[in-house]
Each structure stands twice: as structure tokens, then as C-alpha cells.
N, C-alpha and C positions, 0 to 999 in steps of 0.2 A: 426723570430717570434716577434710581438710588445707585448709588454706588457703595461694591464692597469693597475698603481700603484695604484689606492683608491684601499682599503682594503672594501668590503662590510659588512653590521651585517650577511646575510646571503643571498644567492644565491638559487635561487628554479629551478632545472632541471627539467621542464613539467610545462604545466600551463591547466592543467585539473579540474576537480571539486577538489581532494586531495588538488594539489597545489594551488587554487584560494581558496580556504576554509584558509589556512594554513596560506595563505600571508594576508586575513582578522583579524587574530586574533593578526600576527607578526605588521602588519603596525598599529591597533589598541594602542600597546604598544610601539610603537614610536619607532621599530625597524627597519633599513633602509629592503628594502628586492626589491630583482630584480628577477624578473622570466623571465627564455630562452626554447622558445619553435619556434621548428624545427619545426609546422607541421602547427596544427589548433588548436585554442585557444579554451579551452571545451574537446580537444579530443575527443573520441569517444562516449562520450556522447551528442556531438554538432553535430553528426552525426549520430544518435539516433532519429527515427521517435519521438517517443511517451517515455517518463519515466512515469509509471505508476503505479511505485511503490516507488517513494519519496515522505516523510512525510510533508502532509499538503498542498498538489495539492490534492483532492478527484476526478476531472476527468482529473487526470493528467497532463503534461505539454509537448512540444513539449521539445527533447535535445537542438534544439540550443537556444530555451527561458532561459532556465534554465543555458548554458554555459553565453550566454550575460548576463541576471541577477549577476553570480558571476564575472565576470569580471567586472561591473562595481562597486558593492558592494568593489572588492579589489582595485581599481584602485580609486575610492573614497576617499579611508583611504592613498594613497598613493602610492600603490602598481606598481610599472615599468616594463611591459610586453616587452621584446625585440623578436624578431625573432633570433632564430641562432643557429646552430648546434655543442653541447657541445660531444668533439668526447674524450675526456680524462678528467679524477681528480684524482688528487695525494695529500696527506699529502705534505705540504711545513713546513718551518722552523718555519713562522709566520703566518700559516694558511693553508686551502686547495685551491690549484690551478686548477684550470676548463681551460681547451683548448677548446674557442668559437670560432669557423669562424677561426681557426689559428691566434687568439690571446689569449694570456694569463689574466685569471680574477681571481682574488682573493679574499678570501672572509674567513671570521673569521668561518662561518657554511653553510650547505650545507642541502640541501632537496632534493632527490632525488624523484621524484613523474609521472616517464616519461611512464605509464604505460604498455599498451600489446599493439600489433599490431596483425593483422589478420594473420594465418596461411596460408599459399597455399597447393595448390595441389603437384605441382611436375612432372606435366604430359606435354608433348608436347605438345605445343602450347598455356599453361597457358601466359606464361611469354609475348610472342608474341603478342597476341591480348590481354593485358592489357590495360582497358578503349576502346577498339576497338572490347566488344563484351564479354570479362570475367570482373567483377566488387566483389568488395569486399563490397557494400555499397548500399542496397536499396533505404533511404533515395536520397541517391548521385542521383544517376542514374537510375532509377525506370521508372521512367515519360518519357524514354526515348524508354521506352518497351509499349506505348500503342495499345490495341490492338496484341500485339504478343504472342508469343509465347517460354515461357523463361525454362532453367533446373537452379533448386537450389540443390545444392550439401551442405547436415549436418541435422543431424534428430535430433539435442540436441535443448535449450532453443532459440538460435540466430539463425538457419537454421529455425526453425519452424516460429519464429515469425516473421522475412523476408519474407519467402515463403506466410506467411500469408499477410503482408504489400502488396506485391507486386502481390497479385489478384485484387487491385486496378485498377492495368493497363495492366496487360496479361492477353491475351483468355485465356490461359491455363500455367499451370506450372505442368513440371517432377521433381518432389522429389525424388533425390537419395542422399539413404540411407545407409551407410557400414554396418549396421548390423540391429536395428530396431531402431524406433522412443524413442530417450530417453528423449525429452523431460516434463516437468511439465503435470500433468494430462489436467489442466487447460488450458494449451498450444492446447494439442493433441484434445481435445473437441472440442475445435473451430476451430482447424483445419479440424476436421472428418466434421465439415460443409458443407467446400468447397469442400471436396473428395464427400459428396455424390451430391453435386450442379453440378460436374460434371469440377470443374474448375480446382481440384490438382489430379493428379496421384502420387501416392508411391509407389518407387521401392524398396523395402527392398533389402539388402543383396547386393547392387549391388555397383559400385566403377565408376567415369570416365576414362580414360586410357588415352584420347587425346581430344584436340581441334583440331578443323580446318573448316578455310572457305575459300569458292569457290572464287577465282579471280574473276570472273566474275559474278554470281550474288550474291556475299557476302551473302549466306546461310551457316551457321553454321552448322554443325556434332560436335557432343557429341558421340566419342565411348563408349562403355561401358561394364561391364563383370561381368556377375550373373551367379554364379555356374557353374562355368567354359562356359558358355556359351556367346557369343560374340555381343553385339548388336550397334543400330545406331541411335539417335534418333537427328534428323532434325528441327534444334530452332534457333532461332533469338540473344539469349545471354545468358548468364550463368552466376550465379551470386553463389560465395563461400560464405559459411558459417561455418565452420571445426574446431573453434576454434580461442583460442588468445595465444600469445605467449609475455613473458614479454621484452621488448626493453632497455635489458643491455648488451650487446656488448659494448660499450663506459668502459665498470667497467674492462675491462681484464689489471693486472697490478696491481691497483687502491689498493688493499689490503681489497675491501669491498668483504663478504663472500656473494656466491653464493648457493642453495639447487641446485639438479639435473638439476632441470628444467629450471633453469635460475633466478627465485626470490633472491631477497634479503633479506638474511638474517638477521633480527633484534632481537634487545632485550626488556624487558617490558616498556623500552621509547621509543622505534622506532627509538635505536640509530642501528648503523652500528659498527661493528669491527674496522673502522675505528674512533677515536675519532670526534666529531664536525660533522659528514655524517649520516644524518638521514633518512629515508625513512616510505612513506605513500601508500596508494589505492595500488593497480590491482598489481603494478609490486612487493611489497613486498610478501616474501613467509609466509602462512596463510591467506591473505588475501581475501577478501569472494565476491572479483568480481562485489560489487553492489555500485550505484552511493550515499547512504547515509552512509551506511560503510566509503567508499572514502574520504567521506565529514568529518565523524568521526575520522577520525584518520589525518587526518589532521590539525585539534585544535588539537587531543592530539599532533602533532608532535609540534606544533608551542607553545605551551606552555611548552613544554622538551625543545622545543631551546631557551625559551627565559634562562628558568633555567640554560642552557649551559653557555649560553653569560652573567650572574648575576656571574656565577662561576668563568669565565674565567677573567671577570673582577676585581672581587675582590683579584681573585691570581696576578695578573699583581699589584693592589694597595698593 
């Protein structure tokens, strides 16, 4: 395993709105700060048709305007985005150690801000025609569906409002639902549009059980099972929507506290049990799932850490 001997001020795990917020307020105070991100810079709000409910867009803003706006904003002041997948961090003697890409990075403070990932199904043939027909991402792959005919699976705020996205470009979409529509009133209003337009079906109560498409003319089957009754419905793609799940697997060890569910546990500065490990947006546990929250606790994390590193300094002097 190589190690990089510079010592960082502080290391940002994710570089989403939290993290691009965070490394704006840290690089602003001439604090060195590097963020590592494994996936897509923005996260899942760069992959966000429309934010419609951030302060000071009144007709909103598309997510990946608003992910490129803050990356450039931190990246401005200073801020060093790397690509790379941070799979361990440990308490070390002279600070906390991150294992990126199977080298070792060290660093005086730590931000963790790596937020949820999309939930799956769990059903045969999910995994299989991944991107070849099941999609986690309207925005993504939408456009890809014109003219067809698609099932969306999730009847909370992100199933609705996908389902709704994506009447753009399918004849029609099957909404299935595990229990009924929980989404925002607001939501369900404009959606009850296009149910009577004739464009969405909703299946309440009903679940998928499998994927599968025909070798030969690649038509999709969606099975499915309402009240113990067994059905089949005949569609071009599927696209999940079921929920997010916060992306801490990497912490198992780590000594930072986990709630049930997988969040990270903080204190009233968004520190970690672990000393110098702080944590911001989606993946901390209380955290309220929205891209201005995110953005907010993000300054507050970066001004706790600068407090950290005023502290630690002055103990070392």
C-alpha cells in the first residue's frame, strides 16, 4: 500500500452540494481542503431534472446547473476535486487516515458528506438488465424512452415526481405502488393530471416480482402481484424509484457511530464520535433530505472545522 506523506487541513468524502458548500467556506479561510468523489460531482442533485425548491431560483434551476455553479464557486477559492474511491478511515496517531484507490491519505480533519444512493428492488432480473432496460435516473435516461412505454416503481415524493418527468417522453407510464400514493399533495395534484389525460396508470397495492426480456424481440415483462393476484404488464423499461439509502459501508471499523439505518451519527457541531470526522447533508442521521439543508450544514460543518483545526493548533503550540 503507497502512502501520501503531506498531511491535508482537511479531506472532504463526497463532493455534493454539503461537500461543495463546505469546501466554499473552508478554502475561503485559507484552509488547505481536497474533496474525493467516487461517482459524479453534484451527486444526486446533478442528476436532478429540476430543483424547485432552492432559495433564490423563483423558476427554479436545473440540478446539474446548480451542481456546476458550486463546483466552480469552490474550485475558485481553491478547492481540489480528485476522482477516487475512499473504501476505509481510521483514527491515526497524527491524524485521520482515508484508504483512496489503495493508497493511504492523511489528513488533520475529515468531512464525510458522501450521501444516499438509490435503493433496489431485489427481484430477478433487476440487477441483470441494469441500464439495459431498469434505470435508477429519469433525468439519465428518459430521453431514451420516447414514445414508449415505461413502469415506474415508488408512489412517495421521487417516484411521483420521476413518473411525472418522464410523461415527457412515454406514451404511457404504469405506476406501481406498494401501498398508496404517499407522496406531497402537491405532487399527487399534478400527477392526478396526467391519470386523467390518460397518460399514467396507478396501481395501488401492488409490488414487481421480476424482470425479464425476450431474447429476440427485447420486450420487457414487469410481473407483478396485487392481492395475492398475479399479473403481467408488457413495457419497454422500468425505471425505480423506492427510496435512498445512505452510502456508509466504507465506516464499518472506523469507530464513527452509526443509527439503525445506516446514518451517521453527530453532535450539535456535526462532529462524529470519532474526534476531527465530521459529517454534513443526506448521509447524516436527522438530516432532512433537501438540497438547501445540505448546503446548510455544510457551512455549519466547515466552520466547526475550522474551530477544530484553531484548537488543535493552538494545543500543538
Amino acid at each position: 500500500m503507497m502512502t501520501d506523506e503531506t498531511i491535508h487541513d482537511v479531506v472532504m468524502i463526497g463532493a455534493g452540494p454539503s461537500a461543495l458548500a463546505a469546501a466554499i467556506y473552508t478554502t475561503r479561510e485559507d484552509i488547505e481542503t481536497v474533496l474525493y468523489e467516487k461517482a459524479v460531482v453534484g451527486g444526486l442533485a446533478a442528476i436532478t431534472d429540476k430543483v424547485d425548491n432552492y432559495p433564490g431560483f423563483p423558476d427554479g434551476i436545473e440540478g446539474l446547473t446548480l451542481a456546476d455553479n458550486l463546483q466552480k464557486q469552490a474550485e475558485r477559492f481553491g478547492a481540489v476535486i480528485k476522482y477516487g474511491d475512499v473504501s476505509a478511515v481510521r483514527r491515526g496517531q497524527d491524524g485521520i487516515v482515508l484508504t483512496v484507490d489503495g493508497e493511504e491519505v492523511k489528513a488533520q480533519s475529515v468531512l464525510i458528506a458522501t450521501g444516499s444512493d438509490y435503493n433496489k428492488l431485489g427481484i430477478p432480473g433487476e440487477a441483470e438488465y441494469y441500464g439495459r432496460g431498469v434505470h435508477y435516473c429519469a433525468t439519465c435516461d428518459g430521453a431514451f424512452y420516447r414514445d414508449k412505454r415505461l413502469v415506474v416503481v415508488g408512489g412517495g415524493n421521487s417516484g411521483v415526481q420521476e413518473a411525472i418527468f418522464l410523461t415527457r417522453f412515454a406514451s404511457h407510464i404504469d405506476l406501481l405502488v406498494r401501498s398508496t400514493v404517499k407522496a406531497s399533495q402537491v405532487l399527487q395534484d399534478e400527477l392526478q393530471k396526467y391519470v386523467d389525460a390518460g397518460k399514467v396508470t396507478i396501481h395501488l397495492q401492488t409490488v414487481p416480482t421480476e424482470i425479464s426480456v425476450d431474447s429476440e424481440t427485447k420486450a420487457m415483462t414487469v410481473r407483478t402481484v396485487s392481492a395475492g393476484q398475479s399479473d403481467e404488464l408488457q413495457v419497454d423499461g422500468t425505471f425505480v424509484f423506492i427510496g435512498l439509502k445512505p452510502n456508509t459501508e466504507f465506516l464499518v471499523g472506523s469507530g464513527v457511530e452509526l443509527d439503525p439505518i445506516g446514518h451517521i451519527i453527530t453532535n450539535e457541531h456535526l462532529e462524529t464520535a470519532v474526534p476531527g470526522i465530521f459529517a454534513s447533508g443526506d448521509v447524516r442521521s436527522g438530516a432532512t433530505m433537501q438540497v438547501a439543508s445540505a448546503v446548510g450544514e455544510g457551512a455549519t460543518a466547515a466552520l466547526n472545522i475550522r474551530e477544530y483545526l484553531d484548537a488543535l493548533s493552538s494545543a500543538k503550540n
